[in-house]
C-alpha positions in Angstrom: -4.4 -15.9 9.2 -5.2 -18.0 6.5 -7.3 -14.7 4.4 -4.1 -13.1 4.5 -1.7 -15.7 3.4 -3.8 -15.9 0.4 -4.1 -11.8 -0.5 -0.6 -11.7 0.2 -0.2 -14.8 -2.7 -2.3 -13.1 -5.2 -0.8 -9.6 -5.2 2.5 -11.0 -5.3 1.2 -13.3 -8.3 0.1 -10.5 -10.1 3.3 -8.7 -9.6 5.5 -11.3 -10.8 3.1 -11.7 -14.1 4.3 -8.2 -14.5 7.7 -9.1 -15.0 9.2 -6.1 -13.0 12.3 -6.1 -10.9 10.7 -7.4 -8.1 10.4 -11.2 -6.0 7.9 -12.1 -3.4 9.8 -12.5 0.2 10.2 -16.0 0.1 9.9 -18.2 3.8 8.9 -15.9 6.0 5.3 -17.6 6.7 7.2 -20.3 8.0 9.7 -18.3 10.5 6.3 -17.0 12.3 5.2 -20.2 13.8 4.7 -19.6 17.5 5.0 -15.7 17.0 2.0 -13.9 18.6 0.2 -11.9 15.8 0.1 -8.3 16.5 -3.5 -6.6 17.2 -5.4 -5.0 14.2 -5.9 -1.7 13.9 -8.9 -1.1 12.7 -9.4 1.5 9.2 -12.6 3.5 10.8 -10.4 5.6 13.3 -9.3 7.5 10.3 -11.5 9.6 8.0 -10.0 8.4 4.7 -12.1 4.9 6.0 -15.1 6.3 3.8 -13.8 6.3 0.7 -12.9 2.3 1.3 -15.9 0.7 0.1 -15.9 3.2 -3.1 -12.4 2.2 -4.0 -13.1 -1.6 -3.4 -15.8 -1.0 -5.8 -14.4 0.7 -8.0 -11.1 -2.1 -8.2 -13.8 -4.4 -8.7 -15.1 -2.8 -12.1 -12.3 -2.2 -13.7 -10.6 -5.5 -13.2 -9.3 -6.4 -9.5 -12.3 -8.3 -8.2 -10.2 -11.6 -6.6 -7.8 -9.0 -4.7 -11.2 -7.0 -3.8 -13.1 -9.6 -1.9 -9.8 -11.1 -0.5 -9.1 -7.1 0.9 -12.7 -6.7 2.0 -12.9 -10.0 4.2 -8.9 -9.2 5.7 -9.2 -5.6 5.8 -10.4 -6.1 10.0 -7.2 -8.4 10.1 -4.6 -5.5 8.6 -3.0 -2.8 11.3 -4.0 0.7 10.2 -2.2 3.5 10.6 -0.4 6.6 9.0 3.5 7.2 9.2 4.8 8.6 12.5 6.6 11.2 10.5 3.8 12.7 9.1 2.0 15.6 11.0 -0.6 18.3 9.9 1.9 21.2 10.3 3.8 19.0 8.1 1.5 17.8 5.1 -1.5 19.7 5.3 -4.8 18.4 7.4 -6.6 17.4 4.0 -4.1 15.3 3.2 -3.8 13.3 6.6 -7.6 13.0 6.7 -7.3 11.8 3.0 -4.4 8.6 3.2 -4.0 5.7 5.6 -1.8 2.4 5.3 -3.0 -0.9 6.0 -0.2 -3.1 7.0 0.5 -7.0 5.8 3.4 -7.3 6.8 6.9 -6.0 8.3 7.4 -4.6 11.8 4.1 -3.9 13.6 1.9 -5.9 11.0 -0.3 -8.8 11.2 2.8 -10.7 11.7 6.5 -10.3 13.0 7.9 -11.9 10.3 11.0 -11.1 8.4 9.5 -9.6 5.2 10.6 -6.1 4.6 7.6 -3.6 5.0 4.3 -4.0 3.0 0.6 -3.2 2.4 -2.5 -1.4 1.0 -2.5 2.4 0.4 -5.8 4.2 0.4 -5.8 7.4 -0.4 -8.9 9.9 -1.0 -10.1 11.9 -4.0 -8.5 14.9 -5.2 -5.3 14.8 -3.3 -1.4 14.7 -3.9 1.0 13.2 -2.1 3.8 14.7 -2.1 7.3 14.1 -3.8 9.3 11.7 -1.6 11.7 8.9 -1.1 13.0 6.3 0.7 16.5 3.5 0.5 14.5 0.7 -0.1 13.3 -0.2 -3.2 9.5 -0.6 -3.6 7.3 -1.9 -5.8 3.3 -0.6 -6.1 0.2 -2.9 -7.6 -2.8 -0.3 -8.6 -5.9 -1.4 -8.4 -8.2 1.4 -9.2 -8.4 3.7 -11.6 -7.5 7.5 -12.3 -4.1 7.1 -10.2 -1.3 9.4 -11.2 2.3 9.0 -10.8 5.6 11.4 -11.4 8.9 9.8 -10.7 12.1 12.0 -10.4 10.2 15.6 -10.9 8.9 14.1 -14.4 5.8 15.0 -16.0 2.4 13.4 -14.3 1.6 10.0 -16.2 -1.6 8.0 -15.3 -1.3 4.1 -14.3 -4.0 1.8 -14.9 -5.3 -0.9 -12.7 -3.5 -3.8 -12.6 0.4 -2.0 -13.5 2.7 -2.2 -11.4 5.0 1.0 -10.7 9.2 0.0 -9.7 10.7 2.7 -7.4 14.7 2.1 -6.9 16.7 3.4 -4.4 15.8 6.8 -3.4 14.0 7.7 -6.2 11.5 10.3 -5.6 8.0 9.5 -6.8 4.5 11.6 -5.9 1.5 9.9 -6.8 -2.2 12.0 -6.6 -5.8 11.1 -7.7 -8.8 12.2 -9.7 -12.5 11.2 -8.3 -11.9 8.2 -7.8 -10.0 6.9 -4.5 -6.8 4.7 -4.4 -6.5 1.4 -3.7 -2.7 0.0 -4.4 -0.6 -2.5 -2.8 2.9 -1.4 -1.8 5.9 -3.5 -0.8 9.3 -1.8 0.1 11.8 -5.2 -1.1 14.5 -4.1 1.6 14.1 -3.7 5.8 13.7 -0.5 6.6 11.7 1.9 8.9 9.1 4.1 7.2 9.7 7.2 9.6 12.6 7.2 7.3 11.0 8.3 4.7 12.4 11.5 3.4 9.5 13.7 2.2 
């Protein structure tokens, strides 16, 4: 419990040191006491697990080594999955072999806890994901290099590690890598389910 306390601290630390419209949930470690903690999910069910090490790696060089080794010893403890919504016939079988989420916190994570939904992204090489939105507002935390980003149809920009990207309400935003796999911490800042995702 405690490894994730702490990597939930120091992403929210560096997000705040950004100065975007975003605060950390405040209280919510406290209103778990005596709350069973959910079963992990482990990351090696899904193919996109092979790229994890790389992108740890890769966070590591170019900056990101505290949230690194704090991911790598509470990456057992995070529930894996991909979105219930999302299907091959829907999004294409590279791109569900190529993306899983590894939940922190929010409904089915670590810890039933009143924190809107949040966690690490991992996506593989060479792939898009696609154009979509969602009511809540979000905030990401990139940690490796080579991500892209296009918010509201807009030209592709690249984001370095360490930015942090603000998505408002239903704002649709596609994000896609080079070589290098994605590592980036996401927090929607309102409850919400992600099958609601509109995509």
């Amino acid at each position: 419990m405690q490894r994730l306390i702490e990597l939930f601290d120091c992403v929210w630390d560096l997000i705040e040191a950004a100065g975007v419209l975003a605060k950390r949930p405040e209280g919510h470690w406290n209103s778990r006491a005596g709350i069973p903690v959910a079963s992990a999910s482990p990351l090696e069910q899904f193919d996109v697990s092979k790229y994890f090490e790389s992108a740890l790696a890769a966070a590591e060089k170019w900056g990101s080594k505290h949230v690194s080794s704090l991911l790598r010893k509470a990456a057992n403890s995070l529930v894996w999955s991909q979105n219930e919504s999302y299907s091959e016939a829907k999004l294409g079988d590279h791109f569900m072999k190529n993306y899983a989420t590894g939940l922190l916190t929010g409904s089915g994570a670590p810890f039933a806890c009143q924190a809107p939904p949040s966690g690490f992204l991992l996506l593989g090489p060479n792939i898009e994901y696609p154009a979509h939105s969602h009511l809540a507002k979000e905030v990401y935390l990139v940690l490796t290099p080579g991500a892209e980003w296009s918010l509201d149809g807009e030209n592709w920009f690249s984001v370095a590690p360490g930015e942090v990207i603000y998505h408002s309400s239903s704002q649709r935003h596609a994000i896609r890598t080079q070589e290098t796999p994605m590592l980036a911490f996401a927090a929607w800042l309102e409850s919400g389910s992600r099958s609601a995702i509109n995509i």
